[in-house]
C-alpha positions as a Python dict, from the first residue, in 0.01 Angstrom:
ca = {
    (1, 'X'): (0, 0, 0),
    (2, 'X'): (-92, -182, -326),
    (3, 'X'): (-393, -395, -341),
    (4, 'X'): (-222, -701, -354),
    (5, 'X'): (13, -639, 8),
    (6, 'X'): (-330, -554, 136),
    (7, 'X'): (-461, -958, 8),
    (8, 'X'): (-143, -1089, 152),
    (9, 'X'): (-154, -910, 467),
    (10, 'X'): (-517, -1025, 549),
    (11, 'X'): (-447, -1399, 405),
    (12, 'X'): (-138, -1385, 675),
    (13, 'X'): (-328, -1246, 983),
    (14, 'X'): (-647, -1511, 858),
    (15, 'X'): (-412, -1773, 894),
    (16, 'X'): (-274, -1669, 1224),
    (17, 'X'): (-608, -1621, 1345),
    (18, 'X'): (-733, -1976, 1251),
    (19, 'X'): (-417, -2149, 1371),
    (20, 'X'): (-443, -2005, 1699),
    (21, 'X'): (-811, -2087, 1703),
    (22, 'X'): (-771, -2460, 1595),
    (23, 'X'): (-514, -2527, 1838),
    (24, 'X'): (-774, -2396, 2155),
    (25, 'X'): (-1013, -2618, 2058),
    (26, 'X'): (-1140, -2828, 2277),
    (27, 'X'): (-1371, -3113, 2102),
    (28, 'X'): (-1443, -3204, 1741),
    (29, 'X'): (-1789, -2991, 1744),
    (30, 'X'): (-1578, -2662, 1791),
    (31, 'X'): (-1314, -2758, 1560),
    (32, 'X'): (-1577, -2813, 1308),
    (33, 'X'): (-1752, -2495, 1358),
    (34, 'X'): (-1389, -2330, 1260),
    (35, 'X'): (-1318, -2528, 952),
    (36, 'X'): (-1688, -2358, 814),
    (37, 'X'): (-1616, -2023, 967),
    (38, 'X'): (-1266, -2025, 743),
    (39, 'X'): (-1274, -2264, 450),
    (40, 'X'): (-1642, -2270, 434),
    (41, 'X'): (-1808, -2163, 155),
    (42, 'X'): (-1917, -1851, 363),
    (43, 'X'): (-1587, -1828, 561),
    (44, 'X'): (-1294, -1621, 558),
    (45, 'X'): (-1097, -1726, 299),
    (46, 'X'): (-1358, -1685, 73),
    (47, 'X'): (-1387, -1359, 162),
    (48, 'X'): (-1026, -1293, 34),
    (49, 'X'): (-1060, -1477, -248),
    (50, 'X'): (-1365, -1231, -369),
    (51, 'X'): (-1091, -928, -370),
    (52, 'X'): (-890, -1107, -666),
    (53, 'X'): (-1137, -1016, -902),
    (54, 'X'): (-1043, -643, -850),
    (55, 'X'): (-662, -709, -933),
    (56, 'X'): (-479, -678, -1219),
    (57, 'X'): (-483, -1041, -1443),
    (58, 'X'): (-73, -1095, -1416),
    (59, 'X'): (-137, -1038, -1049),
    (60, 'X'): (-395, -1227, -979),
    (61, 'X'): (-162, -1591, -1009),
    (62, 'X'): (57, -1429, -764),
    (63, 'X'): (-200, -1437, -504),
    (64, 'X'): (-359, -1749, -580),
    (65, 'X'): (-19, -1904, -460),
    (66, 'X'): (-45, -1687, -160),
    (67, 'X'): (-420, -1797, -94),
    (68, 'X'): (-329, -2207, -219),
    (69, 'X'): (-43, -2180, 36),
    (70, 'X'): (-318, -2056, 325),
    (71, 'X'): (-568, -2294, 234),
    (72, 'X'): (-311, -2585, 261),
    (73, 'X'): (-154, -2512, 614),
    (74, 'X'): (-533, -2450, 745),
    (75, 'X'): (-608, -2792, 611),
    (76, 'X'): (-326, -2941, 739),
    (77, 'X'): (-375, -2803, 1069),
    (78, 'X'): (-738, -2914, 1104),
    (79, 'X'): (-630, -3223, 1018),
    (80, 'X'): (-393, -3299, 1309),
    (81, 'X'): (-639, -3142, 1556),
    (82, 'X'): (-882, -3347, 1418),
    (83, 'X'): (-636, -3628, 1448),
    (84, 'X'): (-552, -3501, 1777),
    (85, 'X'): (-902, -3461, 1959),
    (86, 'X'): (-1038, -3800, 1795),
    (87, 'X'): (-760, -4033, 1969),
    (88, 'X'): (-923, -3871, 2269),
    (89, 'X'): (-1246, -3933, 2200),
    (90, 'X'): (-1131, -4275, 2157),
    (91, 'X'): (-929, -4332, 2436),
    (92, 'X'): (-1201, -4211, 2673),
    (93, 'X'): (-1439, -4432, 2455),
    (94, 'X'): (-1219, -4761, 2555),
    (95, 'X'): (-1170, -4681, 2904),
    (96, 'X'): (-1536, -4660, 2959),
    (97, 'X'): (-1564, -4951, 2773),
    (98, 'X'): (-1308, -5153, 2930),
    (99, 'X'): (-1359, -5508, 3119),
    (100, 'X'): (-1240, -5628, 3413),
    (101, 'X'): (-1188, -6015, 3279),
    (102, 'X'): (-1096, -6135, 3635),
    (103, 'X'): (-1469, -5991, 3733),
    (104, 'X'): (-1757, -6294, 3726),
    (105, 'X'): (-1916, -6306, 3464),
    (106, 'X'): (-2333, -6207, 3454),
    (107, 'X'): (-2555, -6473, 3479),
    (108, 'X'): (-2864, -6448, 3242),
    (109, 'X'): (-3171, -6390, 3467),
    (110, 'X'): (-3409, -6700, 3506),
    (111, 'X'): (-3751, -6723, 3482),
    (112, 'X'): (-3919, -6877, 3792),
    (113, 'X'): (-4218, -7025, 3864),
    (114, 'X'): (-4607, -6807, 3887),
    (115, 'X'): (-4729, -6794, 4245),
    (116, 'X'): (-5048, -6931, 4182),
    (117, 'X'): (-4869, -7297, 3991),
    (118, 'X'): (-4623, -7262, 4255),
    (119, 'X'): (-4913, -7305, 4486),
    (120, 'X'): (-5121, -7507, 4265),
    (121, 'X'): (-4809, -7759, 4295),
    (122, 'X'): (-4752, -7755, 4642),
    (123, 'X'): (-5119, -7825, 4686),
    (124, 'X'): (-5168, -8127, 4505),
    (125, 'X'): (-4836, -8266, 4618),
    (126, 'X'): (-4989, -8265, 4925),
    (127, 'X'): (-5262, -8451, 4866),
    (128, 'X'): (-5045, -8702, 4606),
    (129, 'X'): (-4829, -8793, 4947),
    (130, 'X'): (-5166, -8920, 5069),
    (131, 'X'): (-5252, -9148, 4811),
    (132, 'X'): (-5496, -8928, 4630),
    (133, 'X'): (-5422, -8951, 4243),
    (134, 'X'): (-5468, -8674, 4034),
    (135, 'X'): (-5761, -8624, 3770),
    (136, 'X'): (-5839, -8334, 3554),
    (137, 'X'): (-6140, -8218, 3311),
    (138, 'X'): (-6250, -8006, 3047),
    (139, 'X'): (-6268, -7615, 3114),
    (140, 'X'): (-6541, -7568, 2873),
    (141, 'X'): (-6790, -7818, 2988),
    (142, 'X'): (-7234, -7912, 2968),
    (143, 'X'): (-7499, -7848, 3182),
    (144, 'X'): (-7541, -8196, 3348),
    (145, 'X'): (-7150, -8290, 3446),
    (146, 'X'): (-7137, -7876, 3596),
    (147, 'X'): (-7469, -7882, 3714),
    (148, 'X'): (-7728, -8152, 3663),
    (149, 'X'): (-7526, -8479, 3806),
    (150, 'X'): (-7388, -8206, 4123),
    (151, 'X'): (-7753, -8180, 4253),
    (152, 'X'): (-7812, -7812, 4136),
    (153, 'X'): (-8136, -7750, 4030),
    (154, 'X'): (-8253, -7586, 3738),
    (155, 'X'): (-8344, -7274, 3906),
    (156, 'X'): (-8036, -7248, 4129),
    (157, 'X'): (-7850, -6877, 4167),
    (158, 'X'): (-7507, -7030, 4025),
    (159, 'X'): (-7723, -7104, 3664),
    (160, 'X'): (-7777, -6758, 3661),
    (161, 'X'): (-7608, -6556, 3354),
    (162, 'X'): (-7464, -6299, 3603),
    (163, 'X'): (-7263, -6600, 3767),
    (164, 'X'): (-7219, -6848, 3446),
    (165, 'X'): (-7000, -6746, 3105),
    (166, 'X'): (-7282, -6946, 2890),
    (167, 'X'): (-7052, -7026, 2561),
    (168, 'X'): (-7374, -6930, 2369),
    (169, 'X'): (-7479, -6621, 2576),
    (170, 'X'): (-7829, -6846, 2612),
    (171, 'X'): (-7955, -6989, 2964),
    (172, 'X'): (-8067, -7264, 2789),
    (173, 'X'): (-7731, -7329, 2637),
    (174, 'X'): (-7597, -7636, 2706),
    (175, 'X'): (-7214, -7526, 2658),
    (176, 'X'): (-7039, -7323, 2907),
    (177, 'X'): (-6732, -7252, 3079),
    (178, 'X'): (-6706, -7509, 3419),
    (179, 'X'): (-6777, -7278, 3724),
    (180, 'X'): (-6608, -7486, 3980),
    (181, 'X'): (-6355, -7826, 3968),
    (182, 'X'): (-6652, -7999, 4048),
    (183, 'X'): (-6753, -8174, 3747),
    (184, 'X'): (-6411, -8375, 3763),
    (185, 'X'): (-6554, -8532, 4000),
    (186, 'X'): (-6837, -8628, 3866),
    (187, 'X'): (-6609, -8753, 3551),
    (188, 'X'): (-6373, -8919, 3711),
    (189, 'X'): (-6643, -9187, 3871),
    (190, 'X'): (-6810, -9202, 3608),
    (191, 'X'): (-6470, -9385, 3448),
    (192, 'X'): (-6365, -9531, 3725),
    (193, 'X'): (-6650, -9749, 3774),
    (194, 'X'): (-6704, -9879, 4197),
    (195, 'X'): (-6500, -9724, 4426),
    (196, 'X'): (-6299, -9689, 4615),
    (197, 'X'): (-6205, -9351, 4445),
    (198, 'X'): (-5972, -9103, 4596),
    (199, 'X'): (-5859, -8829, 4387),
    (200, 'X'): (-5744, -8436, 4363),
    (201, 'X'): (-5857, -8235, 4035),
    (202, 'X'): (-5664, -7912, 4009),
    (203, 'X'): (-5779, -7644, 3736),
    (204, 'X'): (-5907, -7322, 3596),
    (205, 'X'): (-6242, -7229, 3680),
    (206, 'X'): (-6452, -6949, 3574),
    (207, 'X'): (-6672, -6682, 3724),
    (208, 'X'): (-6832, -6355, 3638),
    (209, 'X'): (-6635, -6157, 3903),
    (210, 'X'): (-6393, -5888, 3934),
    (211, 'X'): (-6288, -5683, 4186),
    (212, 'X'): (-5916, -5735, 4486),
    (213, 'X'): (-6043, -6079, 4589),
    (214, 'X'): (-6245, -6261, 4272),
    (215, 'X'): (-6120, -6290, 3933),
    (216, 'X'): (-6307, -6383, 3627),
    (217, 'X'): (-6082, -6682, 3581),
    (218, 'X'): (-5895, -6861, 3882),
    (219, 'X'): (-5756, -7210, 3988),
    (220, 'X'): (-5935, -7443, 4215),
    (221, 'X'): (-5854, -7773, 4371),
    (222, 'X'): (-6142, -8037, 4453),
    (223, 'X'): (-6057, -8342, 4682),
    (224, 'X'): (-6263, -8635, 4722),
    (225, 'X'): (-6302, -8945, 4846),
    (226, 'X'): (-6517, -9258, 4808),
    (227, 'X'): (-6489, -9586, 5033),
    (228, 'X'): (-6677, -9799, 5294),
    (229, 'X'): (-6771, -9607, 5531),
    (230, 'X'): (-6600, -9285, 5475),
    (231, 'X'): (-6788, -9034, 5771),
    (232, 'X'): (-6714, -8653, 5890),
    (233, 'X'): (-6423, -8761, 6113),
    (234, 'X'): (-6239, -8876, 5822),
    (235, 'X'): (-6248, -8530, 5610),
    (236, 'X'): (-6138, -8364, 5921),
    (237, 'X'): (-5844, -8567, 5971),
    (238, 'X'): (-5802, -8487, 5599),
    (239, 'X'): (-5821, -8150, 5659),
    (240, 'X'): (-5635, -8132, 5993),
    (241, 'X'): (-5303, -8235, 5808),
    (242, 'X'): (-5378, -8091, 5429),
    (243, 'X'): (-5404, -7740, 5594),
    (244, 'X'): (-5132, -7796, 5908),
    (245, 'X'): (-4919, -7938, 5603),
    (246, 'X'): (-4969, -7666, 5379),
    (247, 'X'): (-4932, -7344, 5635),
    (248, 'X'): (-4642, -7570, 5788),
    (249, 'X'): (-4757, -7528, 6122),
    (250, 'X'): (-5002, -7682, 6354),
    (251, 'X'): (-5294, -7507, 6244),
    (252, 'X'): (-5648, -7532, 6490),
    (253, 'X'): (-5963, -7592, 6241),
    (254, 'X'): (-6331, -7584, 6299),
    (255, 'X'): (-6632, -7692, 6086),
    (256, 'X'): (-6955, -7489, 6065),
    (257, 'X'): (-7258, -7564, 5923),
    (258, 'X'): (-7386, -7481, 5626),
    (259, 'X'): (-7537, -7562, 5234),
    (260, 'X'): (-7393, -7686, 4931),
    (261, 'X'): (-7618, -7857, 4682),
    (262, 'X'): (-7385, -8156, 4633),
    (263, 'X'): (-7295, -8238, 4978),
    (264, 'X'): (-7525, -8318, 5277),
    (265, 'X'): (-7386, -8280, 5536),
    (266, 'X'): (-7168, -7933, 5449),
    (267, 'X'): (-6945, -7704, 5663),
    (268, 'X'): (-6764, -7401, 5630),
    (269, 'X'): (-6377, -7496, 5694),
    (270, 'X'): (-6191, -7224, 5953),
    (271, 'X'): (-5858, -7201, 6029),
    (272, 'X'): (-5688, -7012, 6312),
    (273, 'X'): (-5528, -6695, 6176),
    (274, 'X'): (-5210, -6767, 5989),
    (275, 'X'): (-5105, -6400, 6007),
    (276, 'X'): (-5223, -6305, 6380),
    (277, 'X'): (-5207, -6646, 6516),
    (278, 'X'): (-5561, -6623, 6669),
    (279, 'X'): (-5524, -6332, 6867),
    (280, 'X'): (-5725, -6099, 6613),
    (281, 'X'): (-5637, -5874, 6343),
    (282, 'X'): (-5758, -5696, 6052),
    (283, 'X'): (-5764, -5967, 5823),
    (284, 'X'): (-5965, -6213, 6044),
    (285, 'X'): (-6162, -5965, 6162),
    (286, 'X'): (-6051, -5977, 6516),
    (287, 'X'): (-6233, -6340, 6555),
    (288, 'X'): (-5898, -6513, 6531),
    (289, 'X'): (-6056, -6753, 6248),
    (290, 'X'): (-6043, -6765, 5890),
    (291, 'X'): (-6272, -6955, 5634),
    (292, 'X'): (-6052, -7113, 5333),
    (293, 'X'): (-6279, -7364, 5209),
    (294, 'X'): (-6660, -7555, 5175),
    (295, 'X'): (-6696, -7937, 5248),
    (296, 'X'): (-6893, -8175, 5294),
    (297, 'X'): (-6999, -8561, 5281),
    (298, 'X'): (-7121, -8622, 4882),
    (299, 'X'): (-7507, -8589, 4873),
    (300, 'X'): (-7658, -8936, 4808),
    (301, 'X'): (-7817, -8826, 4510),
    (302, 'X'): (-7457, -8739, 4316),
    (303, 'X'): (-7376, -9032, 4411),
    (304, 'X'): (-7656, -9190, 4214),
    (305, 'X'): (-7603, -8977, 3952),
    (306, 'X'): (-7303, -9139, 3862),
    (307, 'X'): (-7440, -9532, 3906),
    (308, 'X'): (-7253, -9565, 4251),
    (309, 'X'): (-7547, -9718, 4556),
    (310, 'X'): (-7541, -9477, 4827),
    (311, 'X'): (-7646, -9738, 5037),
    (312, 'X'): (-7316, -9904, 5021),
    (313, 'X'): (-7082, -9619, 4943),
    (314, 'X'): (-7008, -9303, 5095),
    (315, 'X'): (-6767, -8986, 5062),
    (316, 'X'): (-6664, -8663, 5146),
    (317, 'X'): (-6623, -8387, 4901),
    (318, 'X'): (-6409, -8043, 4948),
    (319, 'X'): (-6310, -7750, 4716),
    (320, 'X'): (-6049, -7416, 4773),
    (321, 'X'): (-5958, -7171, 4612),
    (322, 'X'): (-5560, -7174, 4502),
    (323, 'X'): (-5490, -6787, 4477),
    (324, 'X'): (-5685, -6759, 4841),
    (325, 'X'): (-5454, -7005, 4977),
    (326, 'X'): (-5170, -6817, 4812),
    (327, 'X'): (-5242, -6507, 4945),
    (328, 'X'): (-5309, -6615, 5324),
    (329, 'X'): (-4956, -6795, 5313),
    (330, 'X'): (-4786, -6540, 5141),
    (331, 'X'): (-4961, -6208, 5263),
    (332, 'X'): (-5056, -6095, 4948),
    (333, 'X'): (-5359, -5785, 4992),
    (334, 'X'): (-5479, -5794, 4648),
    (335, 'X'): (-5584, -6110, 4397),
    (336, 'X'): (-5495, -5882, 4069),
    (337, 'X'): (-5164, -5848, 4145),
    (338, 'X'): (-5140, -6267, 4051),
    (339, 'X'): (-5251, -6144, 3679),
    (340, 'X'): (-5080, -5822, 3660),
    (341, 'X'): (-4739, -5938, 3573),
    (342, 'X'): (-4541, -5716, 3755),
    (343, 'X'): (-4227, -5864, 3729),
    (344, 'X'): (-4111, -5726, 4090),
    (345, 'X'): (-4351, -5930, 4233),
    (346, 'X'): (-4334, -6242, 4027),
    (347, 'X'): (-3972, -6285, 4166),
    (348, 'X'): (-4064, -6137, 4540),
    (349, 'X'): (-4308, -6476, 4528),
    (350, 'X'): (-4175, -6674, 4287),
    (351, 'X'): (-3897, -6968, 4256),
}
């Protein structure tokens, strides 16, 4: 057999070959791998084509028609499967992408409001239904509006730099970051002038604490009033329906003694155990009781710190902590998880 029936016969079996390989393909990757592995530069056809050098030069057009004509049909048939497999690929593209126009349509998700302003709200609401107006101060405040006109002494614990973010890292300093809602107090009768005087001061307060039940920064809410004759039997009726109101239930509450600088008397506030109902649990300890809050009837001498005559005026004072309240209603273990931003929980709380 001449050399150049030996050329045609291996262009014709090549071309079988391919064509019966492109038309088992099964996805554009494989049909791509047999375009390279027969009109690649490496492939078969090239393979041929290095044989023509070895042929006679009036032969060598013959089988360049013979290898043209090969080339041309393998093109041709890549291109179809090609064709072929990508109206597939698109087909199965546009049926996963199809949609269902008589489905509703998604609503974007909405933000809701934090636990702790959700309960900051509710809070003062509260006290807003009972004619207290609301007042509120500067966070970063001086030594005699946070301490001074509040009856706390210079050498008190709470002055301490372990308990006080001094702005200038100095005891001495003057500047610092308000340690309780307190000094709103103090403000607001100072610009009010003579009582009467009955007002709720929500706000950010700061600490040095950290740990499941104190933050560094939290919210607090002090309540006061100032009138003729205001005694202990008026804050309790205060606090009978703030806390029954709040907890929406008819709540049992009991004073204890104890010491604040800025009220004389003070008490401990208890409530019966929102979560056991009194009977005793974990949380209360198994005393069926649960403090929330320090009051008291404003000492005489913050009283004259502001210009008011304790002689003719008295009040009663109270401050809570927001995120405790929060967490008693709500059941929530851990005060960090208000700051974490867990978005699971925002919306678990949250509305």
């Amino acid at each position: 057999m001449s050399e150049i029936e030996s050329m045609k016969q291996q262009l014709a079996g090549l071309e079988a070959e391919a064509l019966a390989a492109i038309a088992e393909a099964k996805d554009l990757a494989g049909l791509e791998a047999l375009r390279v592995r027969y009109l690649g530069k490496k492939g078969g056809l090239t393979e041929v084509l290095k044989g023509v050098g070895k042929l006679p030069v009036d032969q060598r057009p013959l089988i360049g028609q013979v290898v043209n004509a090969t080339k041309h049909t393998l093109g041709e048939a890549f291109e179809n499967a090609i064709a072929h497999l990508q109206a597939d690929v698109d087909a199965a593209r546009i049926e996963a992408e199809r949609v269902d126009v008589s489905l509703p349509g998604r609503s974007p998700a909405q933000g809701s409001r934090h636990p702790v302003q959700m309960g900051l709200d509710e809070l003062t609401a509260i006290f807003v239904q009972m004619g207290f107006s609301v007042a509120e101060g500067p966070e970063i405040e001086d030594e005699f509006h946070n301490f001074d006109a509040l009856n706390i002494p210079p050498e008190h614990p709470a002055r301490a730099m372990h308990d006080t973010f001094f702005i200038q890292g100095d005891h001495d300093a003057t500047r610092l970051l308000r340690t309780h809602t307190s000094p709103v107090q103090i403000r607001a009768m100072l610009t009010a002038g003579e009582p009467p005087l009955a007002v709720v001061a929500p706000g950010r307060v700061y600490r040095c604490d950290h740990d499941m039940t104190h933050s560094p920064m939290f919210h607090q809410l002090e309540v006061f009033k100032v009138d003729r004759d205001v005694s202990m039997a008026h804050l309790k009726g205060v606090l009978k329906h703030f806390l029954s109101t709040y907890f929406g239930r008819d709540l049992p509450i009991r004073l204890r003694p104890s010491y604040f600088p800025f009220t004389e008397p003070s008490a401990e506030v208890d409530i019966g155990c929102v979560l056991c109902s009194g009977r005793g649990c974990r949380v209360c300890k198994q005393t069926g009781w649960i403090e929330v809050l320090g009051s008291g009837m404003i000492h005489p001498n913050v009283l004259k710190a502001v210009d008011v005559d304790p002689d003719g005026w008295s009040g009663f004072a109270f401050g809570l902590g927001v995120e405790r309240m929060v967490m008693l209603k709500y059941g929530i273990p851990d005060l960090r998880l208000f700051f974490e931003n867990d978005v699971r929980f925002l919306r678990r709380i949250g509305r």
